[in-house]
KEVOTI-24206 format. One line per 3 residues: number of its first residue (from 0); their letters; for each residue y, z, x of N, C-alpha, C. Coordinates in nm, 2 decimals. Atoms other than C-alpha are relative to their C-alpha. Layout:
<tormars>
NUM = a = Y,Z,X,Y,Z,X,Y,Z,X  ...
</tormars>
This chain:
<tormars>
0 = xxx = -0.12,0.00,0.08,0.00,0.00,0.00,0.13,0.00,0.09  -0.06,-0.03,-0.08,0.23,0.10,0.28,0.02,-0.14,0.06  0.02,0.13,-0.04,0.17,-0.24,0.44,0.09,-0.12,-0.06
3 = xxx = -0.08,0.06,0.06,0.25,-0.40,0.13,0.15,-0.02,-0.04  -0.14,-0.08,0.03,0.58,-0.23,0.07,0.05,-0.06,0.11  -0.04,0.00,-0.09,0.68,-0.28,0.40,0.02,-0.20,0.05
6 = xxx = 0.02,0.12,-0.03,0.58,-0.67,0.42,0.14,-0.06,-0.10  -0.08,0.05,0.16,0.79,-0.71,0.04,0.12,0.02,0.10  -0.17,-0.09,-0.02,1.10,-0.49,0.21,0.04,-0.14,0.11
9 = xxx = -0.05,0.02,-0.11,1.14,-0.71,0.53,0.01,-0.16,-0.08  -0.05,0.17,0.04,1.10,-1.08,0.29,0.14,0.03,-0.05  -0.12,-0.05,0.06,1.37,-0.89,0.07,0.09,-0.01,0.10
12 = xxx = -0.12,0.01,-0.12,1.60,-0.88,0.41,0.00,-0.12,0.04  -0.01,0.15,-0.11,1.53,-1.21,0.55,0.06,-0.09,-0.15  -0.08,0.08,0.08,1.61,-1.35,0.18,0.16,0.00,0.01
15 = xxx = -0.12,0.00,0.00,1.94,-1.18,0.16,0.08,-0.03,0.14  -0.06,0.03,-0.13,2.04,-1.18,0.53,0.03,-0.20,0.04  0.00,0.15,-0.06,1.95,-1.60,0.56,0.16,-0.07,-0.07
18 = xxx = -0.10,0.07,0.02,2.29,-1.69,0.38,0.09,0.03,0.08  -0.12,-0.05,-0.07,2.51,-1.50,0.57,-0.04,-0.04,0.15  0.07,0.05,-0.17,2.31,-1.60,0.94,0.02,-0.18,-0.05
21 = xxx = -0.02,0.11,0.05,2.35,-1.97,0.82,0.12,-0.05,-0.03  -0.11,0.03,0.02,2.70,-1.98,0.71,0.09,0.01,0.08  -0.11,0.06,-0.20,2.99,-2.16,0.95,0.11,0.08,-0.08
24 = xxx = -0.13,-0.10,-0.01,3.32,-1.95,1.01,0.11,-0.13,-0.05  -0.08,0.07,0.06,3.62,-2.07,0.86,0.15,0.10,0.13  -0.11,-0.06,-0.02,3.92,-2.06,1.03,0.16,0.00,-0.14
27 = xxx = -0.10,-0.08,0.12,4.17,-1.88,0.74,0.17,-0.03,0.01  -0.15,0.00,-0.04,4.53,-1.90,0.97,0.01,-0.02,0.13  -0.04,0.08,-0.14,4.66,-2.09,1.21,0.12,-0.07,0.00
30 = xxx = -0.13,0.10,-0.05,4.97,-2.22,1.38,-0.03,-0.03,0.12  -0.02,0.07,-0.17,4.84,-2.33,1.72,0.03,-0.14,0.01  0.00,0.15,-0.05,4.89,-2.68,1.69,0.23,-0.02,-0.01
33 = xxx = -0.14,-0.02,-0.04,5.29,-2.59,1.69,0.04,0.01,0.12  -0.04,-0.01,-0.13,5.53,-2.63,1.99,0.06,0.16,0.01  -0.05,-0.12,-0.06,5.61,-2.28,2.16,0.15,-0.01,0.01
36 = xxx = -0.17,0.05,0.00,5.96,-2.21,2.18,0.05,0.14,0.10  -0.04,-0.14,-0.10,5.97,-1.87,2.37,-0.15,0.08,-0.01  0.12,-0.11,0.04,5.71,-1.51,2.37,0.08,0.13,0.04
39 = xxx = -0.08,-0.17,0.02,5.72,-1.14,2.35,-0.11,0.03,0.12  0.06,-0.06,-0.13,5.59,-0.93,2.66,-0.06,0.11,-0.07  0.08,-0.12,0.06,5.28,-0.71,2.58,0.00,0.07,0.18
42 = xxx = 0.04,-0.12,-0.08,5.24,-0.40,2.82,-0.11,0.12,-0.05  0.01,-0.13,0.05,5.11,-0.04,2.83,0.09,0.12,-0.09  -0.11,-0.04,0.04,5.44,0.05,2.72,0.09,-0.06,-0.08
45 = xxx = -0.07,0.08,0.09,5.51,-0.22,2.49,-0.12,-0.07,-0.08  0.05,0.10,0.12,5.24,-0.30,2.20,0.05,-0.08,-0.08  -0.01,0.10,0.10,5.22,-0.60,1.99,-0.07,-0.02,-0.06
48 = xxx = 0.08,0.03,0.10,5.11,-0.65,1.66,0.01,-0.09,-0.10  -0.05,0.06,0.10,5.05,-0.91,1.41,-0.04,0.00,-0.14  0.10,-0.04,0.19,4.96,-0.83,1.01,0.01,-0.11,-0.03
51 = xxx = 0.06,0.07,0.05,4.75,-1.04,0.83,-0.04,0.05,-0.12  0.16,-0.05,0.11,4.56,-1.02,0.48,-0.07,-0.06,0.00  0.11,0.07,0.02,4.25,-1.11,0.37,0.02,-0.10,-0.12
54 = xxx = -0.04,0.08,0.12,4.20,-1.36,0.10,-0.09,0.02,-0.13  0.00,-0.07,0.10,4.04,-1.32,-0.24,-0.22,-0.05,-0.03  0.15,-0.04,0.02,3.58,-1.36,-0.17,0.00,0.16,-0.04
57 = xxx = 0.05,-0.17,0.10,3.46,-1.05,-0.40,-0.05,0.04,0.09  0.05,-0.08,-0.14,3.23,-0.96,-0.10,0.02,-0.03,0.14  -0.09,0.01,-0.17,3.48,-1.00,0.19,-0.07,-0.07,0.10
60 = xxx = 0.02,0.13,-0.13,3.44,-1.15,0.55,-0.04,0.04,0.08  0.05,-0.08,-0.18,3.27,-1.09,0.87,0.10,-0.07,0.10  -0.08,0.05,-0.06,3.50,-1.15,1.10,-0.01,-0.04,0.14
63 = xxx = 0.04,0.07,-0.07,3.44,-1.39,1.36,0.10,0.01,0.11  -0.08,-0.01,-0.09,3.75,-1.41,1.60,0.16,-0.02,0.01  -0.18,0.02,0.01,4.10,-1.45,1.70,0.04,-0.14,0.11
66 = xxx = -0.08,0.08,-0.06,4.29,-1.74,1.90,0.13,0.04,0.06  -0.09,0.00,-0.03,4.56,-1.64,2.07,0.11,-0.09,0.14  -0.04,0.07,-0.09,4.79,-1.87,2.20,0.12,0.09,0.12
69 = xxx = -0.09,-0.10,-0.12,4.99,-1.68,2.57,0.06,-0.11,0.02  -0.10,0.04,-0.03,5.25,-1.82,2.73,-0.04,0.05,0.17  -0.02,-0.09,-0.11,5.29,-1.73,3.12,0.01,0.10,0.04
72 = xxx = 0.00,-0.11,-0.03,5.26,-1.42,3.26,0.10,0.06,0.10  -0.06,-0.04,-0.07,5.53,-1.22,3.46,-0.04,0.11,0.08  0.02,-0.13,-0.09,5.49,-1.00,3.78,-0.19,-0.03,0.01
75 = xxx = 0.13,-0.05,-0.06,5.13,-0.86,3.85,-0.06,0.11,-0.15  0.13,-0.08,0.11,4.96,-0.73,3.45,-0.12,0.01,0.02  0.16,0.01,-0.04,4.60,-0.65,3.46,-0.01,0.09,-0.14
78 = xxx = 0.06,-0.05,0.13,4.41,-0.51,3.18,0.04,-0.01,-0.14  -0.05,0.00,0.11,4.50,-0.68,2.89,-0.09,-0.01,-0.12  0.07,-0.03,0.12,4.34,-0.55,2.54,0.00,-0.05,-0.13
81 = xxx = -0.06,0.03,0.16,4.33,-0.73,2.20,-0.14,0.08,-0.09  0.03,-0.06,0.06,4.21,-0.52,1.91,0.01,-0.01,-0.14  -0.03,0.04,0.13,4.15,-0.51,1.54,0.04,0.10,-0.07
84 = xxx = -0.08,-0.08,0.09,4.36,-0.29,1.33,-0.06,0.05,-0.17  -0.03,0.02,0.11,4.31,-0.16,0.99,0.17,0.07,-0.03  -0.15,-0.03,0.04,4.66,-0.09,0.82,-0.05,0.17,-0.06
87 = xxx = 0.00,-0.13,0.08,4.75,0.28,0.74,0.00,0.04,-0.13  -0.01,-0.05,0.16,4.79,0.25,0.38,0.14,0.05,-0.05  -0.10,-0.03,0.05,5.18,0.31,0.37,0.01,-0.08,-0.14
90 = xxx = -0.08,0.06,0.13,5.30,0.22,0.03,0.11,-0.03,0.03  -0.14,0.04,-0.01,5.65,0.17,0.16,0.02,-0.10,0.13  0.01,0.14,-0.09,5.55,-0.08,0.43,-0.09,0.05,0.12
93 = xxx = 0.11,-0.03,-0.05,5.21,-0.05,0.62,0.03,0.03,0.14  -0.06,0.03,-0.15,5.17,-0.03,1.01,-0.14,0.03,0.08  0.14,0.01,-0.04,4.84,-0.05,1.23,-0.02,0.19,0.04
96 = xxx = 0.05,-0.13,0.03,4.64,0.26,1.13,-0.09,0.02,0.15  0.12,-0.05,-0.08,4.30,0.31,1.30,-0.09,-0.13,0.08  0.06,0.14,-0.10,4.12,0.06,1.56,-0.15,-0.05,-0.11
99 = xxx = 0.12,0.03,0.00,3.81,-0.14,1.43,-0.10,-0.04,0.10  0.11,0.05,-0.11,3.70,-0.24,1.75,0.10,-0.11,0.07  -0.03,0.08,-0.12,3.78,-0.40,2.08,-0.01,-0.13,0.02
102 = xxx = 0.06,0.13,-0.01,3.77,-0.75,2.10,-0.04,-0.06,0.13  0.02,0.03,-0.11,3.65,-0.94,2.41,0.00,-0.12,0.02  -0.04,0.14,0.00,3.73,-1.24,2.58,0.08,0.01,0.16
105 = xxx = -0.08,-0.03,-0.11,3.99,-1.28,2.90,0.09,0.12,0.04  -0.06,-0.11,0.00,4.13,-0.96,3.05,0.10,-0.01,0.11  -0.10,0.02,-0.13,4.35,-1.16,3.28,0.07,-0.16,-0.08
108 = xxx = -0.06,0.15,0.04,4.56,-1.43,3.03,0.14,-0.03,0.04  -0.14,0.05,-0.13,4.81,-1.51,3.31,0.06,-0.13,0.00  -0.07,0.10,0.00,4.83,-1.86,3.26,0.06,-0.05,-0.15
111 = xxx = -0.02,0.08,0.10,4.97,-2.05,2.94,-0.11,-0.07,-0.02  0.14,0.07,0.03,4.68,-2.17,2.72,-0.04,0.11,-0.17  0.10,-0.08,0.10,4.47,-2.05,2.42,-0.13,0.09,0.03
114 = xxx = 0.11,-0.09,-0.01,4.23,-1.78,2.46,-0.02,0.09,-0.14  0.04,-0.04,0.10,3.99,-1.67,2.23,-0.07,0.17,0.01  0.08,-0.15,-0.04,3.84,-1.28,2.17,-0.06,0.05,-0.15
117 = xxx = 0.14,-0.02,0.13,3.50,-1.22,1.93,-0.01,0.19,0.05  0.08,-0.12,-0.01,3.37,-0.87,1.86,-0.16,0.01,0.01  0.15,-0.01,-0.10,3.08,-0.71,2.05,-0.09,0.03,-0.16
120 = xxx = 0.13,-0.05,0.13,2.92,-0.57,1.65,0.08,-0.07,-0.09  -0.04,0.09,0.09,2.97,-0.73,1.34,0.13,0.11,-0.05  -0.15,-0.11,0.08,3.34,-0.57,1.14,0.02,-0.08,-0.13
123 = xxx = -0.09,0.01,0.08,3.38,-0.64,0.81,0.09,0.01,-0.07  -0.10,-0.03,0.03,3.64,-0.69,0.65,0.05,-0.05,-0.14  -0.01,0.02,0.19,3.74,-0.62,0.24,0.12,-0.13,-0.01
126 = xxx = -0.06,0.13,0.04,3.91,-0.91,0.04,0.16,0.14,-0.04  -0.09,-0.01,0.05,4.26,-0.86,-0.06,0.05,0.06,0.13  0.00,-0.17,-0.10,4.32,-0.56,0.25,0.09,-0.09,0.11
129 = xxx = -0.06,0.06,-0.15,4.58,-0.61,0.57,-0.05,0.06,0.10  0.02,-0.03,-0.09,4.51,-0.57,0.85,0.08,-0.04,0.13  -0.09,0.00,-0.10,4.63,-0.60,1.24,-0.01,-0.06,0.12
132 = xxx = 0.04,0.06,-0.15,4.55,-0.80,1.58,0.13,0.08,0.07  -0.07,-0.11,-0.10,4.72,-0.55,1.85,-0.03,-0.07,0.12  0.00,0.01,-0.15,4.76,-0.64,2.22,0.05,0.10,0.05
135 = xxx = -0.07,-0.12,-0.06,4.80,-0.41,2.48,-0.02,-0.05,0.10  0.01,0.02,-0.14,4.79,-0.39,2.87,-0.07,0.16,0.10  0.01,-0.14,-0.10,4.69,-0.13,3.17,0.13,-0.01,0.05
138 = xxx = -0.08,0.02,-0.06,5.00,-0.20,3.33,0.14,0.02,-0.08  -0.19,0.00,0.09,5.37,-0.14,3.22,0.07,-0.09,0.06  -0.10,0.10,-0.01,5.59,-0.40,3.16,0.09,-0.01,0.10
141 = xxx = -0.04,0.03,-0.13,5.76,-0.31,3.49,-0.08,-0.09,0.11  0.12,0.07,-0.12,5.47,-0.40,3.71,0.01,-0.13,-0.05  -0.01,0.11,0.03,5.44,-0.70,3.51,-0.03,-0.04,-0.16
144 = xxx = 0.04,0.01,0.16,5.37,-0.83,3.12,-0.09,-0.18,0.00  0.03,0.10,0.04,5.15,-1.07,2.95,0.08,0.00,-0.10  -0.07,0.09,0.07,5.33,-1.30,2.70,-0.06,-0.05,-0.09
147 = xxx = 0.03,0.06,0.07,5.24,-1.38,2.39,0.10,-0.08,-0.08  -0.07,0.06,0.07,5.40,-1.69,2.22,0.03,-0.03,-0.10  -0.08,0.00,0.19,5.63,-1.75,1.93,0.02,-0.19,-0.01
150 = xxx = -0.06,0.15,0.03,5.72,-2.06,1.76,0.15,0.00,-0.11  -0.11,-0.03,0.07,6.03,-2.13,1.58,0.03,0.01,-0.20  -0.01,0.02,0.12,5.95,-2.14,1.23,-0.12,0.07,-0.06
153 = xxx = 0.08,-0.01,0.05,5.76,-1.96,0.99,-0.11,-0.06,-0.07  0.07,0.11,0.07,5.47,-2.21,0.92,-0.18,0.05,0.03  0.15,-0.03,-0.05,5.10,-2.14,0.95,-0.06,-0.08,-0.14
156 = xxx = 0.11,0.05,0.08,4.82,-2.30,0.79,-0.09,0.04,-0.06  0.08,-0.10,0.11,4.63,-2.06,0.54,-0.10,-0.05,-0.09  0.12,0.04,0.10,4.36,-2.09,0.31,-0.07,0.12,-0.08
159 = xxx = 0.12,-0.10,0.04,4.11,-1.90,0.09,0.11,0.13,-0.07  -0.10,-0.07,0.07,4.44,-1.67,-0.03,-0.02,0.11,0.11  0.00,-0.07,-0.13,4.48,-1.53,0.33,0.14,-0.01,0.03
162 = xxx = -0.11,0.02,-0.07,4.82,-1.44,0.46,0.05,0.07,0.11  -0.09,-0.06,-0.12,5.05,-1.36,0.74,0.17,0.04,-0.02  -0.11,-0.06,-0.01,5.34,-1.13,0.79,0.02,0.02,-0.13
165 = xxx = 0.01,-0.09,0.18,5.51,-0.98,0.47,0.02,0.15,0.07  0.02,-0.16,-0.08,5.61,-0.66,0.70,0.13,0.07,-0.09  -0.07,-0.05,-0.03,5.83,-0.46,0.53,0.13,-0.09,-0.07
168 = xxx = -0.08,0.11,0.04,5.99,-0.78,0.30,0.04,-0.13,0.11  -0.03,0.10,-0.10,6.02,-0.98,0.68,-0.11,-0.08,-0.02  0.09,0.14,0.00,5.87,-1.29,0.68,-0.06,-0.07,0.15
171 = xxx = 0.05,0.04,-0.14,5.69,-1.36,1.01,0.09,0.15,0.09  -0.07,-0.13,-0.05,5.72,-1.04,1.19,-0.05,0.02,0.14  0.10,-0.03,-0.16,5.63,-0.91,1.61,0.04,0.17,-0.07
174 = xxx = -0.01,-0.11,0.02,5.55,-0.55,1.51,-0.04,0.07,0.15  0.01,-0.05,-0.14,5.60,-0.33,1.85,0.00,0.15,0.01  -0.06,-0.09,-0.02,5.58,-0.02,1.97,-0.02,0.07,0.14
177 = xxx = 0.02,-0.02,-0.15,5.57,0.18,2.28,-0.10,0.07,0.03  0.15,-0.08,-0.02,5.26,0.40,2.26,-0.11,-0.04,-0.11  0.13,0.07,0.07,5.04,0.20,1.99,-0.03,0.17,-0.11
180 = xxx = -0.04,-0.11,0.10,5.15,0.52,1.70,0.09,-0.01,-0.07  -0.17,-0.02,0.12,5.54,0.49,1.60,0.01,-0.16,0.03  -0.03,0.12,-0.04,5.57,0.14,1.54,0.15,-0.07,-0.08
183 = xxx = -0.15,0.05,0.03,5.91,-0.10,1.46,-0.06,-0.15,-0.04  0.03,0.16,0.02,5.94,-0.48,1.35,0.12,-0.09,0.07  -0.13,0.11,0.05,6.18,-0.77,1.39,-0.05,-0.14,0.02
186 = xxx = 0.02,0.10,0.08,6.15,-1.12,1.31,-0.07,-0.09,0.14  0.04,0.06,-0.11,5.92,-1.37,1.49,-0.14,-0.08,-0.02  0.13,0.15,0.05,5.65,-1.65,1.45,-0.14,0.05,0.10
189 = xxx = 0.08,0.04,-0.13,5.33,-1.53,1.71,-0.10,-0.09,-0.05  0.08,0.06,-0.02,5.11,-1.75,1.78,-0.16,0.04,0.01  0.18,-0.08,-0.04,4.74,-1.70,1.68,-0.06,-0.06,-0.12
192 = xxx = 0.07,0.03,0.09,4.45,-1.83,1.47,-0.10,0.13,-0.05  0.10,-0.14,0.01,4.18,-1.61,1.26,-0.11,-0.10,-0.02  0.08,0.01,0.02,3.82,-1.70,1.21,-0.09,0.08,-0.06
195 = xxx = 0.09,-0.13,0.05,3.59,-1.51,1.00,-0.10,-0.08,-0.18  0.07,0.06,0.07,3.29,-1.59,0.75,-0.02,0.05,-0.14  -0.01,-0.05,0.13,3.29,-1.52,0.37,-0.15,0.06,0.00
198 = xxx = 0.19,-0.04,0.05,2.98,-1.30,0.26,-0.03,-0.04,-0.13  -0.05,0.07,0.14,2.87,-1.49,0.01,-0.09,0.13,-0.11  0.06,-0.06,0.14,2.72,-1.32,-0.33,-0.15,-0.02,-0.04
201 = xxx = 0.15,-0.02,0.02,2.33,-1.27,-0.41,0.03,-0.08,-0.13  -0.05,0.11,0.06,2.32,-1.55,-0.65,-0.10,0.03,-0.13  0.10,0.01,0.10,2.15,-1.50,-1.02,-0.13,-0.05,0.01
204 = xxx = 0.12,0.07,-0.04,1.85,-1.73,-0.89,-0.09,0.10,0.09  0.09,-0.09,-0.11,1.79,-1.50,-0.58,-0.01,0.13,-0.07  0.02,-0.14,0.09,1.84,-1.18,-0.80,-0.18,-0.03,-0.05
207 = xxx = 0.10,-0.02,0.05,1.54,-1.31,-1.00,-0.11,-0.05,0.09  0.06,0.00,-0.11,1.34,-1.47,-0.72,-0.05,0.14,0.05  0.04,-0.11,-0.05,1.29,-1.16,-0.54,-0.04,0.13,-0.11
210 = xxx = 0.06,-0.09,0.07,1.25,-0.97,-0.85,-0.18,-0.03,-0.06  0.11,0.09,0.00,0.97,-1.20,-0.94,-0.14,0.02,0.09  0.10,-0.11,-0.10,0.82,-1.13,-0.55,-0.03,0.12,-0.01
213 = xxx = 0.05,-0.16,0.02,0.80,-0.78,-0.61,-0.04,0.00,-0.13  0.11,0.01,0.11,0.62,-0.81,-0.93,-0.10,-0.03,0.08  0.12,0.01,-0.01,0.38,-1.00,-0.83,-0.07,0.03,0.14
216 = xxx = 0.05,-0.13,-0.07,0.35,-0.80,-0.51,-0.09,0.10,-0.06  0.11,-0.10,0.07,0.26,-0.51,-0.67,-0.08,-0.04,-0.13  0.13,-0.02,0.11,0.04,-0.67,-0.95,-0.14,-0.02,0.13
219 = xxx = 0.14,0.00,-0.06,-0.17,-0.80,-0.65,-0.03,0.17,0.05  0.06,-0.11,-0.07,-0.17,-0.48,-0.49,-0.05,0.10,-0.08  0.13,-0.11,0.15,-0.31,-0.26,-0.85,-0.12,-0.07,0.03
222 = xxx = 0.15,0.07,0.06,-0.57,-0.56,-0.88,-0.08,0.03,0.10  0.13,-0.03,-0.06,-0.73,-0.47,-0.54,0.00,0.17,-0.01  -0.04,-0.14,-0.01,-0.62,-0.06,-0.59,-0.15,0.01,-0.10
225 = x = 0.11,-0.04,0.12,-0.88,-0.11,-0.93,-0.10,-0.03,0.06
</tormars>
């Protein structure tokens, strides 16, 4: 019996798990195909952050990665960190709460270019909900800064009822602050894409499918029990 149960439990996983292992990432928001026009200096002593929402799948997204387009690097930075935010939940205009995890990717984006940074465990992330891409550094903006670039116009390319900025009534915002805690805004286009995959919904078919296998699971397993 044990056996059986155990055979049923792991088809039951591989049914639901095979849509979501199968399904391609969508990128949600993007302005990289825009010309740069300046950037903002990340440090240890000067975080940058950019809010995002999600868009409107009933069972939210896994989130796949970020793009961010740099600009040049000044001086001698080393240890540069991007990270995923959830928002604190202000009602009077949010601001990056609690970390979801470390992203990984280049820890030295010194030159001008696009670099990308995936998470090491899966992070989902609810529909509707904002959230935060953060940069940081080891180094203080004296020693040297990485540069993240702006563009001059608020334009991105959205989809799926995904948006960007909205900080606070500002419309394209660089949210900064100096210890990644008390944070501030003012106005500013960065540069960055999102990728991330809808979870899709257990579909009436597979509801009854799998209820179906587990029937007739357990009728075979009475008829040899008798």
């Amino acid at each position: 019996m044990k056996t059986t149960i155990r055979n049923l439990a792991v088809l039951a996983v591989t049914i639901f798990a095979s849509p979501i292992a199968h399904a391609q990432g969508t990128t949600y928001v993007s302005n990289l195909e825009q010309t740069s026009i300046g950037s903002v200096d990340v440090g240890s002593d000067l975080w940058r952050a950019a809010l995002f929402g999600t868009g409107n799948n009933a069972s939210g997204y896994i989130f796949n990665s970020v793009q961010l387009m740099m600009a040049d690097a000044s001086g001698n930075p080393s240890g540069f960190t991007v990270m995923l935010y959830a928002s604190d939940g202000n009602p009077s205009g949010g601001n990056p709460g609690s970390s979801l995890g470390t992203l990984y990717g280049s820890l030295n984006p010194a030159t001008s270019g696009m670099y990308s940074y995936t998470p090491s465990s899966t992070i989902t992330l609810l529909p509707h909900t904002e959230y935060y891409i953060v940069l940081t550094a080891g180094t203080t903006v004296a020693t040297g800064a990485f540069d993240w670039s702006l563009t001059d116009t608020f334009s991105y390319n959205t989809s799926g009822g995904w948006g960007v900025g909205n900080y606070e009534g500002s419309i394209g915002a660089v949210l900064s602050s100096g210890d990644g805690l008390s944070w501030g805004y003012n106005r500013g286009n960065l540069q960055f894409a999102l990728n991330a995959t809808p979870v899709p919904e257990p579909s009436t078919e597979l509801l009854l499918g799998l209820g179906g296998i587990l029937i007739l699971g357990f009728g075979r397993w009475k008829a040899k029990a008798v």
